[in-house]
TIPAMI-597445 format. One line per 5 residues: number of its first residue (from 1); for each residue x negated, y, z negated of N, C-alpha, C. Coordinates in steps of 0.05 Angstrom, whole numbers, plus 5000, padded with zeros to 4 digits. Each point is the difference from the previous one (the first is absolute). Example, Ala and Ser with C-alpha at 12.3 -4.5 7.8 and 13.67 -1.06 7.14 Angstrom:
<atoms>
1) 4736 4886 4844 5018 5024 5000 4982 5024 5000; 5007 5021 5014 4984 5024 4999 5015 5022 4986 $
</atoms>
This chain:
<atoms>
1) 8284 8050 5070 4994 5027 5008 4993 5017 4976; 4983 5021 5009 4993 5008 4973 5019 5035 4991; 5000 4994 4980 5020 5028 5003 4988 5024 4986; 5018 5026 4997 4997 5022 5004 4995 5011 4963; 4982 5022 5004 5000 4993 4961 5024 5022 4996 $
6) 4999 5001 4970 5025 5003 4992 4989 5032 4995; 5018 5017 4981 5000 5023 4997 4977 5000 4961; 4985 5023 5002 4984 4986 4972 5021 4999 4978; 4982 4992 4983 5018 4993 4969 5000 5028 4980; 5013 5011 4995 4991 5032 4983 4979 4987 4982 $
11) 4988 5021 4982 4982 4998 4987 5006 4992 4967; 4983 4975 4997 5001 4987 4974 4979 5013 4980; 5004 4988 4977 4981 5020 4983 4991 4967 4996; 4972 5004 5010 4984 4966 4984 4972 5012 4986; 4991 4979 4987 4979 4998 4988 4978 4995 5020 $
16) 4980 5017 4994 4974 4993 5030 4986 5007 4987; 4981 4991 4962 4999 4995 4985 4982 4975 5013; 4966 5012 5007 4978 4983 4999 4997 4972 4990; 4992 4980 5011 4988 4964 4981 5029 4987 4996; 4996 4982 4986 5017 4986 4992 5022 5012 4978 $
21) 5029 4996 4993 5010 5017 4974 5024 4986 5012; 5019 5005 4974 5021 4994 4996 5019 5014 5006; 5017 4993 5026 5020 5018 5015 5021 5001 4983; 5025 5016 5015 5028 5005 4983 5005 4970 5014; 5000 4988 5026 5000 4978 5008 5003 4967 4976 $
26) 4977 5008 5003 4989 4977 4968 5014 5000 4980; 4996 5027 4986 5016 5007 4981 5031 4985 4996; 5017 5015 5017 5026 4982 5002 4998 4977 5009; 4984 4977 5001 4991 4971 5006 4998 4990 4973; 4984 5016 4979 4998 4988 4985 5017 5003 4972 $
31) 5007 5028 5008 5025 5000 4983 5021 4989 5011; 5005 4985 5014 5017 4980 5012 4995 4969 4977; 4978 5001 5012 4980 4969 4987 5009 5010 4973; 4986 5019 4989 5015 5000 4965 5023 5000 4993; 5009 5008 5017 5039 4987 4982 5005 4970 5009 $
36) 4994 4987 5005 5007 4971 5006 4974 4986 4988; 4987 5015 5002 4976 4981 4975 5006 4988 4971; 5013 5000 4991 5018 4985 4982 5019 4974 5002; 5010 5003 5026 5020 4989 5004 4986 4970 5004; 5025 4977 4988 4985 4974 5003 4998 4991 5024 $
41) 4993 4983 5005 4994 4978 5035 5028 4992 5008; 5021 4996 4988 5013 4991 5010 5025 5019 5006; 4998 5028 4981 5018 5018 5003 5009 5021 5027; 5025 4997 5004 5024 5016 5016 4979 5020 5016; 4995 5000 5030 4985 5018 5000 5012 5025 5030 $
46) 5031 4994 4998 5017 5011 5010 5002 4987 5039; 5007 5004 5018 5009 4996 5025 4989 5007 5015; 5007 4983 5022 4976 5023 5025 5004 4976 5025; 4983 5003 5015 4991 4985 5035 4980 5003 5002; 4989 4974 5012 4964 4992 5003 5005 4991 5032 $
51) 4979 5007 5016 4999 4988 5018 4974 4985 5016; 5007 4981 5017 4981 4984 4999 4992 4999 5036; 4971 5005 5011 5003 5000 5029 4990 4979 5008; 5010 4983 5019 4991 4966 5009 4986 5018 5022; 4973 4994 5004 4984 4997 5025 4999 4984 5024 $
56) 5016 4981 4995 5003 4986 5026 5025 5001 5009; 5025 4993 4982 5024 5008 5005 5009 5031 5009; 4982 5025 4998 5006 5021 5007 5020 5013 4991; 5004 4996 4968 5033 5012 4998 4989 5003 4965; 5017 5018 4990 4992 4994 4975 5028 4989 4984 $
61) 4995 5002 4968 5015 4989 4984 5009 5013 4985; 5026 5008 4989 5010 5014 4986 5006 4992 4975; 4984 4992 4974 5016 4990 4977 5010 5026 4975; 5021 4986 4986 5010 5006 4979 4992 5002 4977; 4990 5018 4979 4984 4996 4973 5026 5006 4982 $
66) 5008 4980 4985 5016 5007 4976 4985 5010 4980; 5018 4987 4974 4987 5028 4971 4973 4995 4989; 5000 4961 5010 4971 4992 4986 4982 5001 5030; 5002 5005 5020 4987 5005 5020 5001 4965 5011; 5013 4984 5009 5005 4984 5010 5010 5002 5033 $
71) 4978 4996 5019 5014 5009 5024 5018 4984 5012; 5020 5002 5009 5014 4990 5019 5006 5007 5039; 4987 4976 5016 5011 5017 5022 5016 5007 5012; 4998 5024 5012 5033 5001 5017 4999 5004 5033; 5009 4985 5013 4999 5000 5027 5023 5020 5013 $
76) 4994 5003 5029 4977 4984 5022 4973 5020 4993; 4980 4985 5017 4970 5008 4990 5004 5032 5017; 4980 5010 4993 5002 5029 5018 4982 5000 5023; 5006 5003 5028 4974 5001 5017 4982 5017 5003; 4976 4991 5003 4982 5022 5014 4977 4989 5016 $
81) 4983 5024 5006 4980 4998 5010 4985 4974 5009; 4979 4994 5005 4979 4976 5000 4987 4996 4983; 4993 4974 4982 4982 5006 4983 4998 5024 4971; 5025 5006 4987 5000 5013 4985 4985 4988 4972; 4985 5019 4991 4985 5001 4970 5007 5013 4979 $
86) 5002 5022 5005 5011 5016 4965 5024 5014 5008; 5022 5013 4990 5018 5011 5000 4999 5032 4972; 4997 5023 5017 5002 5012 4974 5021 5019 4998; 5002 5012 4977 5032 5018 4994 4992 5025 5000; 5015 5024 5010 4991 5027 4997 5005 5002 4966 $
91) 4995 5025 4990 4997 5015 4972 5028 4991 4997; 5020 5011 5010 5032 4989 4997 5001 4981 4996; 4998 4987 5014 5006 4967 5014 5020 5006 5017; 5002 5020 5009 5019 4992 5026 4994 4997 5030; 4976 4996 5008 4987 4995 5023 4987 4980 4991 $
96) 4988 4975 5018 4981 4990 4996 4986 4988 5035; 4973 4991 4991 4977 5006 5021 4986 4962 5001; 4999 4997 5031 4992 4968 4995 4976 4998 5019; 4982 4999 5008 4979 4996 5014 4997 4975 5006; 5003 4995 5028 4998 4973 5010 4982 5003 5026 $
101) 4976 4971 4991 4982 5000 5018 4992 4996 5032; 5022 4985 4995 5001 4994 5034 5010 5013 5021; 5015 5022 4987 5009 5015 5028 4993 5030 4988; 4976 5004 4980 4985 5028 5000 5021 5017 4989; 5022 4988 4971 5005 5026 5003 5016 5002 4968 $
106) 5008 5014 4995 5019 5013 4978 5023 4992 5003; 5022 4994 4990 5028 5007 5005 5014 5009 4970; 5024 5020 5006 5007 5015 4983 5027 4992 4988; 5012 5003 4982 5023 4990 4988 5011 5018 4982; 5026 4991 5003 5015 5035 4976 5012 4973 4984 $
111) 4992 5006 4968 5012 4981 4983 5032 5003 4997; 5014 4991 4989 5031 4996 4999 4999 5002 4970; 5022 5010 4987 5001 4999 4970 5005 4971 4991; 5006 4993 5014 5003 4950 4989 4972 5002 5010; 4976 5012 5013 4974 4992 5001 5000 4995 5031 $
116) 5012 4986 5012 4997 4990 5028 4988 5024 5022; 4988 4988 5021 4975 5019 5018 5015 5006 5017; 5007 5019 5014 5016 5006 5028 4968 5015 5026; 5004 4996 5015 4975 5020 5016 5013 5027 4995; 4973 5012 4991 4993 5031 5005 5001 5014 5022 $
121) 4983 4995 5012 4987 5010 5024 4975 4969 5011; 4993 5008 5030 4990 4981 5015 4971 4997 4983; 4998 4977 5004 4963 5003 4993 4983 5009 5010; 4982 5016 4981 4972 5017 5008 4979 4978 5007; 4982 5006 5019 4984 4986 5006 4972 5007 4981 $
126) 4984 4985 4991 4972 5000 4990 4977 4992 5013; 4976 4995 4990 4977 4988 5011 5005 4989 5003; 4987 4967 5010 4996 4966 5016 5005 4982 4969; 5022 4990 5000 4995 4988 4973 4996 5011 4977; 5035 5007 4991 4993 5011 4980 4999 4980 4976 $
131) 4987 4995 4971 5005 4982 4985 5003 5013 4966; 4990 5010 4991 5010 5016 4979 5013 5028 5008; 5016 5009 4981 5006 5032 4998 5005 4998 4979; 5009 5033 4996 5006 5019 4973 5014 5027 5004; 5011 4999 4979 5017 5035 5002 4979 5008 4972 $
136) 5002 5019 5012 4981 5021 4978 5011 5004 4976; 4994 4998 4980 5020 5012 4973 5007 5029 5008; 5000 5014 5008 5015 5026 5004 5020 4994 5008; 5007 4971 5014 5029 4999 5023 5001 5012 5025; 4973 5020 5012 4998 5016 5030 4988 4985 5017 $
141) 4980 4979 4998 4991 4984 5016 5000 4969 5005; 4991 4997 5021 5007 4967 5000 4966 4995 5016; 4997 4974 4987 4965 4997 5018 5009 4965 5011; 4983 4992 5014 4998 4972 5018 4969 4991 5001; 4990 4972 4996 4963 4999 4998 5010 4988 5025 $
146) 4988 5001 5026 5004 4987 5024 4972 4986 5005; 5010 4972 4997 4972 4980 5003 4994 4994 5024; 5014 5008 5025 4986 4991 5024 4981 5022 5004; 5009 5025 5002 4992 5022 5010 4973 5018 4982; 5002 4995 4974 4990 5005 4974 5008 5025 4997 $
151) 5025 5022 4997 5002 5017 4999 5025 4999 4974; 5007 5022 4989 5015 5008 4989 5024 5004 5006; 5020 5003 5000 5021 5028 5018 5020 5011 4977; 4997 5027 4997 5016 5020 4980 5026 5009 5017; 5025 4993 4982 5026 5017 5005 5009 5018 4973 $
156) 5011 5016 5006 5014 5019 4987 5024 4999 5000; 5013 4987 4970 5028 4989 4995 5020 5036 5002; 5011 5010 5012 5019 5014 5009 5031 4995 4990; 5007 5031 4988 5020 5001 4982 5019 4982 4998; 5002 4991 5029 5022 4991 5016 4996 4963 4991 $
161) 4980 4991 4990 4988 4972 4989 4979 4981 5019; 5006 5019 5025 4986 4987 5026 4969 5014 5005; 4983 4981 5006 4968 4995 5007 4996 5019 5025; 4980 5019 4997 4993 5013 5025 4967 4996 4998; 4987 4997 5018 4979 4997 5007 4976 5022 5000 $
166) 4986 5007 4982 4975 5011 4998 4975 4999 5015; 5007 5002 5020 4971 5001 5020 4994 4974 5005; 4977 4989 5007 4994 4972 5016 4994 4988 4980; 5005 4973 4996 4980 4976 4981 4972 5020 4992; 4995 5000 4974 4977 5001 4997 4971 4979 4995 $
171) 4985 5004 5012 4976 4973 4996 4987 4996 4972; 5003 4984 4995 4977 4989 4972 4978 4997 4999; 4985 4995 5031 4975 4988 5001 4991 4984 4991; 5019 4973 4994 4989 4971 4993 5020 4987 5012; 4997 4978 4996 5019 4964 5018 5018 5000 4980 $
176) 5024 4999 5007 5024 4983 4991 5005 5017 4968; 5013 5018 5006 5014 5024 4977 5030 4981 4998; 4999 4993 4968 5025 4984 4993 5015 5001 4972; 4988 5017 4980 5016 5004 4977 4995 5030 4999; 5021 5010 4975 5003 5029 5001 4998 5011 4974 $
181) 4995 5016 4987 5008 5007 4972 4990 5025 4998; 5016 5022 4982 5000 5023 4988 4992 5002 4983; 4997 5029 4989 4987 5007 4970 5030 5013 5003; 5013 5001 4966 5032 5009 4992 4999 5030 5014; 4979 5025 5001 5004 5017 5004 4999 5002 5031 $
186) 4995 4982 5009 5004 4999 5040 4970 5014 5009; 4981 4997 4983 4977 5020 5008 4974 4982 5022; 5006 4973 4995 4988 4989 5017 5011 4967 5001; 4989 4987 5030 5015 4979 5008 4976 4984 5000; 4998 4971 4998 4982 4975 5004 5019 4987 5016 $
191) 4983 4998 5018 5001 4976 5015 4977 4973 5003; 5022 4976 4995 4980 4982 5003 4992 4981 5020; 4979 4987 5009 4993 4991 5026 4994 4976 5006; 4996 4982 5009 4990 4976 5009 5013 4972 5004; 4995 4982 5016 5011 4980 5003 4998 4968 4980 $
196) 5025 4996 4986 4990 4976 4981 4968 4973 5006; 4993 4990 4981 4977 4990 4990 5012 4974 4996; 5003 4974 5011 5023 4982 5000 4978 4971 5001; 4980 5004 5008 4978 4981 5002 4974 5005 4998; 4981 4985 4988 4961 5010 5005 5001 5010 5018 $
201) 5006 4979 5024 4980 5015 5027 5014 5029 5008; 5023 5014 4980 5011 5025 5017 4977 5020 5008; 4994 5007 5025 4980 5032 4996 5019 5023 5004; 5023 5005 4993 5020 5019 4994 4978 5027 4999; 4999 5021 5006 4989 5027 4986 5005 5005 4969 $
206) 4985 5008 4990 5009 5003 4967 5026 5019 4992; 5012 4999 4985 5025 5018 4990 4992 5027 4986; 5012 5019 5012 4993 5023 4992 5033 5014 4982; 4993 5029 4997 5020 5013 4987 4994 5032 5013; 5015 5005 5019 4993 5023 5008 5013 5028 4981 $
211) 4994 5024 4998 5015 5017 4983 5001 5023 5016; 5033 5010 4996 5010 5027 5024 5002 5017 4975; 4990 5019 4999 5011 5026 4988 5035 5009 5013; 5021 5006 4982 5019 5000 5021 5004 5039 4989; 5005 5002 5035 5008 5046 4997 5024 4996 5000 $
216) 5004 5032 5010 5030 5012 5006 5011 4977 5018; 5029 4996 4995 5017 4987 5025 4988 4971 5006; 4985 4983 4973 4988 4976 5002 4983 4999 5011; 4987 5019 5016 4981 4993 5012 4973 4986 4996; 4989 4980 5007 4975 4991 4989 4965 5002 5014 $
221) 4992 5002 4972 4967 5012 5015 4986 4976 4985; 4976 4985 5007 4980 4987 4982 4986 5007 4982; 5001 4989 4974 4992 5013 4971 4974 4974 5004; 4976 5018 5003 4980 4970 4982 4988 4974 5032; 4989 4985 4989 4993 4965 5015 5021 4985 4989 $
226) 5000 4987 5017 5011 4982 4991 4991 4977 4983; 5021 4992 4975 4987 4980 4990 5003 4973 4995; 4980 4984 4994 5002 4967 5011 5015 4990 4985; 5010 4986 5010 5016 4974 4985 4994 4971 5009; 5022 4976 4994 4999 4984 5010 5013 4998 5029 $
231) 4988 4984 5015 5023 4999 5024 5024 4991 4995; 5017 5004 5025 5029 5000 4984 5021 5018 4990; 4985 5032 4995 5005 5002 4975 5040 5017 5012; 5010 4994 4981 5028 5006 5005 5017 5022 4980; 5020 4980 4984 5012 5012 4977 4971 5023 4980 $
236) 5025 5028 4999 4996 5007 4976 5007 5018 4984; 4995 5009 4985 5015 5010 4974 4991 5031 4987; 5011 5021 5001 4983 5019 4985 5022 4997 4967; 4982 5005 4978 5008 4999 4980 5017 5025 4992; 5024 5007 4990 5016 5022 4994 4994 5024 4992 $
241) 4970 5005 4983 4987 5018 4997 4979 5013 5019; 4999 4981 5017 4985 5007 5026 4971 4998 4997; 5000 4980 4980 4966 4998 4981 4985 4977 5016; 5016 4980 5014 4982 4980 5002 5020 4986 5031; 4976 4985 5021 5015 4992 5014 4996 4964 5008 $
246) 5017 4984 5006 4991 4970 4997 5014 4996 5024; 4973 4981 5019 5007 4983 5024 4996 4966 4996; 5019 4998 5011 5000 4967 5008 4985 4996 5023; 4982 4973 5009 4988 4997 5021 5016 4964 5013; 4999 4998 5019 5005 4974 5009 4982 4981 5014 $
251) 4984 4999 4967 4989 4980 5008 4999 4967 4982; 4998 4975 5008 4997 4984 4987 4988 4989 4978; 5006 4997 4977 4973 4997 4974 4975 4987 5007; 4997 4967 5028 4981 4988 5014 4984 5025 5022; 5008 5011 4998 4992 5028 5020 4979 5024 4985 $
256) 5014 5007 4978 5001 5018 4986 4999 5003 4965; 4994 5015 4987 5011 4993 4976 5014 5038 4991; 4990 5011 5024 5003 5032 4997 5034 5001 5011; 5028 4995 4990 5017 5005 5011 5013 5030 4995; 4989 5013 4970 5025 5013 4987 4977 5027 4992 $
261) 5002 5024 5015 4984 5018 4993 5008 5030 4981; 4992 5011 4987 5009 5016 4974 4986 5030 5009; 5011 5022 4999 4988 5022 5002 5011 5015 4986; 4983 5028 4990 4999 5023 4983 5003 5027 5035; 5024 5009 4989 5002 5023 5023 4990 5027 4993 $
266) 4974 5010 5012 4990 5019 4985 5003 5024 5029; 4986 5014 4993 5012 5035 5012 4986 4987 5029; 5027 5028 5009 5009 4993 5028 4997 4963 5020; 5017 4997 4976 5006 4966 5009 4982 4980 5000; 4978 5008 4989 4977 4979 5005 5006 4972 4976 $
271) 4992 4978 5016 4998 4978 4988 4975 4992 4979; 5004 4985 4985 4983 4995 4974 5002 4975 4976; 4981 4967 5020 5018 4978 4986 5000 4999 4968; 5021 4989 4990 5002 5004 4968 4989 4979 4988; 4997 4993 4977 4985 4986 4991 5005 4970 4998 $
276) 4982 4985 5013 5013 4976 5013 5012 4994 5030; 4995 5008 5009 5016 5001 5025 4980 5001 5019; 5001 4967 5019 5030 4995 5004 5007 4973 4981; 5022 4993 5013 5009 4979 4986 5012 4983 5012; 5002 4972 4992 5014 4976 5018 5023 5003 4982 $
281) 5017 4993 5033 5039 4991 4997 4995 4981 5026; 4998 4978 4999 5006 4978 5013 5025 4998 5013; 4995 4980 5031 5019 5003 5013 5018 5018 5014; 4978 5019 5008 4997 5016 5022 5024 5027 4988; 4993 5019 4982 5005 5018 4994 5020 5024 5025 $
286) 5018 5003 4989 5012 5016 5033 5014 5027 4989; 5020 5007 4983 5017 5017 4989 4990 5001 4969; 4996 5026 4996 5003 5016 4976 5026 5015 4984; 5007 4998 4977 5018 5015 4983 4983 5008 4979; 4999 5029 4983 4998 5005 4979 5027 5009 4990 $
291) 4996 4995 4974 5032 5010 4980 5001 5027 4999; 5021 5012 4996 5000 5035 4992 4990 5014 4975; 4992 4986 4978 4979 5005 4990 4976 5000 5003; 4989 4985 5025 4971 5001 5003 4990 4974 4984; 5010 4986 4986 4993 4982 4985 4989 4968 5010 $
296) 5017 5004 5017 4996 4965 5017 4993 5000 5034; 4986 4985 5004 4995 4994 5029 5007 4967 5006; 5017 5004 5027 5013 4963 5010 4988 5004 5032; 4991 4979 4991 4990 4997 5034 5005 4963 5010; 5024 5004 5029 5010 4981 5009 4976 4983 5016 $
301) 4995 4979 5001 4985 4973 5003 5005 4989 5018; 5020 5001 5026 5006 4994 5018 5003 4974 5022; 4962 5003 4996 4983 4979 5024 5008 4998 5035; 5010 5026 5001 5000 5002 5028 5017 4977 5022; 4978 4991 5016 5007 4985 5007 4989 4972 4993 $
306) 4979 5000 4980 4991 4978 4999 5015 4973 4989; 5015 5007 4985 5026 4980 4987 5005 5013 4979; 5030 5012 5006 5015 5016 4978 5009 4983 4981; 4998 4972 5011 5023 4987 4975 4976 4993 4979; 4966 5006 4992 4978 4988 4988 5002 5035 4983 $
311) 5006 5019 5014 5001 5031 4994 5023 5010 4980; 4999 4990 4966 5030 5006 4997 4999 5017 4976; 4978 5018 4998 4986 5023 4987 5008 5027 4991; 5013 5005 4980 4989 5037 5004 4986 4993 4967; 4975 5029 5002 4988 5003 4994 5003 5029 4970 $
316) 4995 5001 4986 5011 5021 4978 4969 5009 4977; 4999 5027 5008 4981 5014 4988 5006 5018 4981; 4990 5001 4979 5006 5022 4983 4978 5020 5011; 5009 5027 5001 4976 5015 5008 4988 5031 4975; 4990 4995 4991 4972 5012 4979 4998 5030 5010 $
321) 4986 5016 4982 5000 5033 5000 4983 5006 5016; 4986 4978 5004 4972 5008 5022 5012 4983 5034; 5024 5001 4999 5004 4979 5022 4994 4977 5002; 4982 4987 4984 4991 4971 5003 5028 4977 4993; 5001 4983 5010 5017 4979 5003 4995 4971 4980 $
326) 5020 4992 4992 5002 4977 4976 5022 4986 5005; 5004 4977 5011 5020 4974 5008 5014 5015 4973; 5032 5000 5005 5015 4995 4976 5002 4971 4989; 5016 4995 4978 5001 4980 4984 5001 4966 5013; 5016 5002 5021 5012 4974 5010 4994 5002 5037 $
331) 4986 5023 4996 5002 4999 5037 4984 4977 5012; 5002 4988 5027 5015 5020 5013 5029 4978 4996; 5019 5013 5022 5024 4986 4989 5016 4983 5028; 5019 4982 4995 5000 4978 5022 5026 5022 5011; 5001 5008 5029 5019 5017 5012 5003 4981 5036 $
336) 5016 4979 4997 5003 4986 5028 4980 5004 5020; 5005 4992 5025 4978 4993 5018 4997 5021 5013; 4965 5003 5004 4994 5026 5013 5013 5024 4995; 4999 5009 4972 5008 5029 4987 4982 5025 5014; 5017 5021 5011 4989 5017 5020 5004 5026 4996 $
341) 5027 5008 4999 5009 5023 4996 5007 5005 4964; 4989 5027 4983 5013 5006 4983 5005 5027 4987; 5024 4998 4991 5011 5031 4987 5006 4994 4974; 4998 5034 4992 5016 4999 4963 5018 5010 5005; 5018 5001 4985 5027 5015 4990 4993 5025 4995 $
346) 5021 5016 5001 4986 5027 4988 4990 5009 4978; 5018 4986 4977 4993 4995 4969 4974 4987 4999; 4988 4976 5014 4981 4992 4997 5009 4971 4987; 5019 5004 4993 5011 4967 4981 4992 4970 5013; 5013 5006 5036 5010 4983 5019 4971 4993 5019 $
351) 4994 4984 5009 4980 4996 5024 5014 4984 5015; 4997 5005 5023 5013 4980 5037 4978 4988 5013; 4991 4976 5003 4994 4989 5018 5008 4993 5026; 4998 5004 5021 4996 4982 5023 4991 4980 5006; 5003 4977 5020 4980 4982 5005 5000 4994 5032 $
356) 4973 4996 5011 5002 4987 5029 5020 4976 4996; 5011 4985 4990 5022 4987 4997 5029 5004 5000; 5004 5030 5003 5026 5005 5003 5007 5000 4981; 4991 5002 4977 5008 5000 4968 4994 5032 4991; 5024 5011 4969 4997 5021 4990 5008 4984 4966 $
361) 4976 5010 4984 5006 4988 4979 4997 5039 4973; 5018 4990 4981 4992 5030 4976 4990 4987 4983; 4979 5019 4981 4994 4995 4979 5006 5024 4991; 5002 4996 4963 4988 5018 4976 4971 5014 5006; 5002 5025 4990 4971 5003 4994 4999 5005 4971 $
366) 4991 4980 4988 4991 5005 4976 4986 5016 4984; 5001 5013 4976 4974 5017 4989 4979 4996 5002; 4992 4974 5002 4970 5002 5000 4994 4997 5023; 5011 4997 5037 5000 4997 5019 4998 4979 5002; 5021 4976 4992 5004 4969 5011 5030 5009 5013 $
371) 4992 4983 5021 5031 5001 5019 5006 4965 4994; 5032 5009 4987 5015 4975 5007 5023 5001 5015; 4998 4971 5014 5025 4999 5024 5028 5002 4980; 5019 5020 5016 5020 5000 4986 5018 4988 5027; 5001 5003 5024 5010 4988 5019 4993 4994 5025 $
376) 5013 4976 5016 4978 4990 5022 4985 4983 5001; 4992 4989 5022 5001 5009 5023 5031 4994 5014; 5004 5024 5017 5030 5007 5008 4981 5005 5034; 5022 4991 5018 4982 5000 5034 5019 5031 4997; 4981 5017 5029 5008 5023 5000 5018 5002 5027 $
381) 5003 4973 5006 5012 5005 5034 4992 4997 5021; 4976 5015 5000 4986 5011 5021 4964 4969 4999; 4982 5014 5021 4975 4985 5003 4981 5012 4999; 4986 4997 4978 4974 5009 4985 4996 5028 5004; 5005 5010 4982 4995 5023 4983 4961 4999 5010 $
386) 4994 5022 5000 4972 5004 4992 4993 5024 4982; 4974 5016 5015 4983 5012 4981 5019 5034 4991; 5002 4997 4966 5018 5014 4982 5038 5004 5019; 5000 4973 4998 5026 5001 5013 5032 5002 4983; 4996 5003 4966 5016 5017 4987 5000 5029 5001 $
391) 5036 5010 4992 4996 5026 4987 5023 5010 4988; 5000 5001 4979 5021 5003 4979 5016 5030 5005; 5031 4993 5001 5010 5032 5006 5013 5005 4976; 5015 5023 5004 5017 5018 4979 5017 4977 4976; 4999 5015 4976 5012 4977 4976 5019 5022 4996 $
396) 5031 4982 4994 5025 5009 5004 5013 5018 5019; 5022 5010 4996 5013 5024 5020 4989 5019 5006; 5006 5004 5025 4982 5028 5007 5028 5018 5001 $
</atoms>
């Protein structure tokens, strides 16, 4: 059922500060990234809970991060929804939000100080299939890409931590709306479109990137055409400065050689590919991470359904002043079968894999952006994790 909106939010003082620029957002991201920029690969990088959502099992996973970030799980798994994909945390972390596809909907959770999910309130309903979402960096909104229906649907996160509903799904005007991504200042949304590229003979429609200007109270309007990509196209990433934005496509390297696309975000959201781009990441490209400096781009390798156990990929970019992209040193790097879902730490030190295998493995992130396995593969409990099915919570006591 859909519910009742909430009462408004008083008035914030933001930046609405034309083009692209460097929010207070960013800012404290990267002065984050700079104090741990020193610190070695293997160093103390304090405590916390990662959690992991199985898509077929329906329940997610609760693990343990000690001092070197080593997860451990802790049972029983948590239930939910159908088909769950990403799990995300309010500004606090004391609510969190799970979008599951098969029964259209959201469900809400009040964190516990040991981390564990209790229900909030009942689940909000969304468009037909929802498959990505996002909370806004402000912490006031929540969005859903609904791939049956091709619409959007905006809630308004309410004092109280619970989802109220903003008017109807909004339409995209293209097939199959499925990844999401922000600029740090919340000033506009991409959404990305199309159905994976898995063989020659696919005639899939081509992959687009649609762009919402977002108003008052989240609301979204269309900034621009939309622009092409590969089909497929899924995961992706705005960079911390809000300078550049990178999509993954899913398509096969025998298919394709266009998997990995690079853009310059110029005034009022418009897209602009960077130099080089696009670029091949083999083995069907699905989830994006950049680091909190802006420095590195990982993009998980998956292979869908075609055989996860041939798929055992993530992919590591250093990324350039002009946005253009450069394999780091040793990439890409071996991360168990069918690597799908991935997150950083907050420091940026730590990276989490997932795998369609029911595997969660950590690495280092190194200075020069080589990830080495520091532990794993560890099973998460549950049955296959899918698309960005990590998400790293609060480090130490709250």
């Amino acid at each position: 059922m859909h519910s009742t909106r909430p009462p408004r939010h008083p008035a914030t003082l933001r930046s609405r500060l034309r083009g692209p620029c460097l929010t207070l957002t960013a800012l404290a991201t990267l002065a984050a990234a700079a104090l741990f920029a020193g610190a070695p690969a293997g160093a103390a990088i304090g405590s916390g809970t990662l959690y992991v959502t199985n898509g077929d099992s329906n329940d997610i996973s609760l693990f343990r991060l000690d001092s070197t970030g080593r997860p451990a799980l802790e049972p029983p798994l948590i239930p939910t929804g159908q088909q769950p994909r990403q799990l995300h945390l309010s500004t606090d972390g004391r609510t969190a939000y799970v979008a599951t596809a098969l029964d259209d909907s959201v469900h809400q959770y009040r964190v516990g100080d040991d981390g564990r999910l209790t229900v909030l309130a009942p689940p909000v309903r969304t468009g037909d299939s929802p498959f990505g979402s996002l909370r806004a960096p402000s912490g006031r909104t929540f969005y859903t890409a609904n791939t049956a229906d091709g619409t959007v649907s905006v809630f308004s996160i309410g004092f109280d931590g619970q989802l109220y509903e903003l008017g109807r799904p909004v339409p995209t005007g293209e097939n199959s709306p499925r990844g999401l991504a922000m600029t740090p200042d919340g000033r506009y949304l991409y959404v990305s479109h199309g159905r994976p590229a898995i063989t020659p003979e696919d005639t899939e429609p081509p992959g687009l990137v649609v762009v919402f200007e977002v108003g008052p109270e989240g609301k979204l309007s269309k900034a621009g055409k939309p622009v092409p990509v590969e089909r497929g196209a899924l995961g992706m990433s705005v960079t911390p400065d809000g300078r550049h934005l990178y999509v993954a496509c899913e398509a096969l390297t025998s298919v394709s050689k266009r998997q990995l696309f690079g853009f310059a975000i110029g005034a009022g959201g418009s897209l602009t590919p960077v130099p080089g781009s696009p670029y091949t990441a083999p083995d069907v490209p699905i989830s994006t991470a950049v680091t909190a400096d802006g420095e590195h781009l990982y993009v998980t390798s998956g292979g869908l359904n075609v055989n996860p156990d041939l798929a055992t990929k993530v992919w590591g970019f250093a990324i350039a002043a002009d946005g253009s992209l450069k394999p780091v040193p040793n990439a890409p790097f071996e991360a168990g079968r069918g690597p799908v879902g991935i997150a950083l730490g907050p420091d940026g030190r730590r990276a989490y894999v997932s795998t369609l295998r029911s595997e969660l493995l950590t690495f280092a992130v190194e200075p020069d952006g080589d990830l080495a396995l520091l532990h794993g593969p560890i099973k998460t409990g549950g049955s296959r994790p899918l698309f960005q099915s990590v998400a790293v919570g609060g480090i130490g006591p709250r």
